[in-house]
Steps between C-alpha positions, in 0.01 A plus 500: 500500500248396259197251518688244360808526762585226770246550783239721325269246566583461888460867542140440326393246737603711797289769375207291444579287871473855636152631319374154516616389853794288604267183540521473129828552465725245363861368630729642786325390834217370646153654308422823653812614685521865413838496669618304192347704294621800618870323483441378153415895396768650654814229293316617171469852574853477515582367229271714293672802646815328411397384164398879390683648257651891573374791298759718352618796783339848490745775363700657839397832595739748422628668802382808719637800338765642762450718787785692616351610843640352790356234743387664846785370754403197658359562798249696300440193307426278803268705622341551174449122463327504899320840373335274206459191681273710694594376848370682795733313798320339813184625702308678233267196487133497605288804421736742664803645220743474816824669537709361238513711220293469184799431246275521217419804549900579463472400167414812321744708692762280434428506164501898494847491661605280263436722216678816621850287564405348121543156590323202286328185677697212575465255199405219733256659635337664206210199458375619875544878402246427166276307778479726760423753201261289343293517851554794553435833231649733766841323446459500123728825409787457758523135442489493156744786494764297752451139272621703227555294148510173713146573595363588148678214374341285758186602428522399111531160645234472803166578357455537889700844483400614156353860708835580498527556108186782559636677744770603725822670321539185251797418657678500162846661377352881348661612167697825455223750529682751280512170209162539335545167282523288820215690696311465150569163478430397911193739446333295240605174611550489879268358783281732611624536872863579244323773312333648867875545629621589157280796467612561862833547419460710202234725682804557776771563244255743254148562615375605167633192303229273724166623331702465186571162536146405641393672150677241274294248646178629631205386263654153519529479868217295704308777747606360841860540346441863390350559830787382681756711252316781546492462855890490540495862329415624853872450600631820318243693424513789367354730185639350238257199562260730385440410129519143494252481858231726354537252222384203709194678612338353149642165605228205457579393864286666762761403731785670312300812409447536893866484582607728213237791659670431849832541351424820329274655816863485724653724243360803565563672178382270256206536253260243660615700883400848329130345364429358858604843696241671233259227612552537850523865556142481321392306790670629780570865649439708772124536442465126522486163379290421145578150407461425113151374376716288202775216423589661133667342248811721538526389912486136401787576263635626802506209742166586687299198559161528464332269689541545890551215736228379728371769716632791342285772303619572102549854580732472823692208353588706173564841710749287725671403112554810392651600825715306568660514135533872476824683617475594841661796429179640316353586836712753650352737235152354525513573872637882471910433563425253817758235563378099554409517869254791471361373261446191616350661839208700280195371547458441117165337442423409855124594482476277198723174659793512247717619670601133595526386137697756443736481768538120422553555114810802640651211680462316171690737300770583766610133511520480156688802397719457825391808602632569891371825595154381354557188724595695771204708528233199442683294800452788745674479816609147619331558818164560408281223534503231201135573404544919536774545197440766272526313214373189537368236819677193273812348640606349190473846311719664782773185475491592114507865609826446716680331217537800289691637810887529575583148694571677792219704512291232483672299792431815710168560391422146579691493852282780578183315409563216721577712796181653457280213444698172538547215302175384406430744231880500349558189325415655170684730569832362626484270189626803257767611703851424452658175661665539720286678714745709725564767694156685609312239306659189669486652834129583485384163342676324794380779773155408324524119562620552855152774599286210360650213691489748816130569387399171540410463120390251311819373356429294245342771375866627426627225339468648161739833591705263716581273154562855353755581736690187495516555133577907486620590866896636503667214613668746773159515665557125655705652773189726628295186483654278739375651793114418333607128474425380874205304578270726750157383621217597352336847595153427654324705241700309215402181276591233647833363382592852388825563662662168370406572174643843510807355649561220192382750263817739621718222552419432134523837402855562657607159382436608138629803501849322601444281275464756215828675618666171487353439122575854379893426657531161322428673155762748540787442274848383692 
């Protein structure tokens, strides 16, 4: 509609009526009615709107590449849609969670079930998978994986969901792995979260033809890229890595050159493992601890960084470096022929107080080399106190510790913990051991929550290992609970309100673990 169109000029004086005020408004009503003004504006905004012209269409999207997995049954898909709509049922309001379950908490285990039967999301409700994934980084690998090519194509349109395209699996249809011209071509010209699962699948299918692709491509790549390609070298590991590794420690990224020294430190018979064991076996031995007086040019190469964090001396901070990158196998001869848990008991330094930053930097090197006999000497016995270990006072470092450990030596190392000093202490702990916690595990978690509610305790001082076990308990456990669920009064040494809190949080607690069975059940196939 153009200026000189039928009722340009009425839609002029409107405007001005409006910036001007309807007393000087002409026509249509007594002066100053803004209720005919307002009914004057709304006929011509219609007929503007009708009067406009269309634009030519936009060119359809082409549609989601296929994905040949199948659709979970639907029941699993219902509850899906309630598990993303987030909905916690009735009487969880107020400050108090209550005793309905916390259904997005489900999410992620649903999610992991998911996976193993190989199911893809629902297309209707991939939008609120992308959402919940958007809000949520946690989510970001399983969901992505489950949206498949519907997600990724999704995301191309939503600028809202354009994280997918960086990460996650890429949810696109892989080439051939063995055809080099379409890996070639989807190398050089694919999204980047299609080039992350690309060099995926050809690091499973050949572990030596990864670095080689990485190679064809390197200088050009941008350094949080490299980074993140080098990273996903740590799947697969192995000595062939070797060349193209000690190659990155002259990258121009500090970031890169640091991960590349990691990489090489967990094999122990690489070039850069052999120069740190000379380094370390300088410093360390029988007669004591000498930390080194110098960051050289050859330990920067190496990875060492020479500037310490707040609070830490130069000398320790290197000497913990060089430590925890050399072999741990270099010490058996250093120490005469003793094994990992005589050593560790020597009191190496003592006199001098290194002994500490060198137990810490062993529990360094364990956990990255996956060494479990090192591990299992620097935990010490489960039931010595949490501040008395041998190796090291740190929680975190023994929950790192424990995960270099056989799965079910770590549920019984655990199990014993928390029958020797309860639950308080644990929750780092119980987070790196495998779900679902059963057996001796599950039994002493729950024996555990039933001494503290006996004990009077605190209880929301629980809550934290009680969200824990609604998560990781065995869902078999809810049978042992339901005696715990009864309301009892409060003890007269407790808090007050105590004993009803205890009895919603295990009326939650056995309510979620049926509910979990029921979930697990729904995604089984027919």
């Amino acid at each position: 509609m153009g200026k000189g169109d039928e009722g340009y000029g009425e839609w002029q004086e409107l405007v001005g009526a409006a910036l001007l005020g309807t007393d000087r408004r002409r026509g249509g009503g007594p002066a100053g009615s803004p209720e005919a003004l307002l009914d004057a504006a709304a006929v011509h905004t219609v007929r503007r709107r009708a009067g406009l012209r269309p634009g030519p269409a936009a060119d359809r999207p082409r549609p989601a590449a296929h994905d040949p997995r199948p659709a979970p049954p639907d029941a699993a898909g219902r509850r899906l849609a309630q598990l993303l709509a987030g909905r916690t049922g009735a009487g969880s309001g107020g400050g108090r969670r209550g005793s309905a379950p916390d259904l997005t908490e489900l999410l992620p285990q649903w999610l992991a079930a998911a996976a193993r039967h190989g199911y893809r999301a629902p297309a209707a409700l991939v939008p609120a998978l992308l959402d919940a994934a958007r809000a949520r980084t946690d989510l970001r690998p399983q969901a992505l994986a489950l949206a498949g090519t519907r997600g990724l194509w999704l995301a191309r349109l939503n600028p809202d969901w354009r994280f997918a395209l960086r990460g996650g699996a890429g949810g696109g249809e892989l080439p051939d792995v063995t055809d080099p011209v379409a890996v070639e071509r989807l190398w050089q010209e694919g999204l980047f979260a299609e080039r992350v699962a690309l060099l995926g699948a050809v690091r499973a299918h050949e572990a030596a033809a990864a670095p080689r692709l990485l190679a064809t491509t390197w200088a050009s790549e941008r350094a949080e890229d490299r980074l993140m390609f080098l990273d996903s070298l740590r799947s697969g590991l192995s000595e062939g890595d070797e060349p193209f590794l000690e190659a990155a420690l002259g990258d121009r990224s500090r970031n890169v050159r640091a991960t590349a020294a990691e990489l090489l430190s967990a094999l122990p018979r690489s070039a850069l493992a052999g120069r740190m064991a000379e380094r370390a076996l300088a410093c360390v031995g029988p007669e004591g601890v000498t930390p080194p007086d110098d960051c050289d040019a050859g330990m920067l190469r190496d990875g060492v960084v020479k500037r310490p964090p707040a609070g830490r001396g130069e000398r320790a901070w290197w000497l913990g470096q060089l430590v925890e990158a050399a072999p741990l196998s270099c010490w058996h001869e250093r120490f005469g022929g003793l094994g990992p848990a005589e050593i560790v008991a020597l009191p190496v330094a003592a006199a001098d107080g290194w002994t500490e930053e060198l137990h810490a930097a062993w529990c360094r090197a364990a956990v990255r080399q996956r060494d479990a006999q090192w591990s299992r000497a620097l935990l010490g016995p489960a039931s010595a106190p949490p501040a008395a270990g041998p190796g090291t006072a740190s929680l975190a470092e023994r929950a790192k510790l424990l995960e270099t450990l056989p799965d079910g030596e770590r549920a019984e190392w655990v199990a014993q913990f928390v029958r020797a000093h309860g639950l308080s202490e644990a929750f780092q702990l119980l987070g790196v051991c495998v779900v679902p916690w059963a057996g001796t595990l599950g039994r002493a978690v729950v024996d555990a929550l039933d001494t503290a509610r006996e004990a009077g305790s605190y209880p929301w001082s629980f809550s934290g290992v009680m969200g824990l076990a609604e998560r990781c308990l065995d869902p078999a456990e809810a049978g042992r609970l339901e005696s715990l669920t009864a309301f009892e009064a409060d003890p007269a040494d407790a808090s007050p309100g105590a004993a009803s809190y205890w009895a919603e949080a295990f009326q939650r607690l056995a309510a979620t673990l049926r509910l979990r069975a029921t979930m697990l059940s729904e995604l089984t196939p027919a």
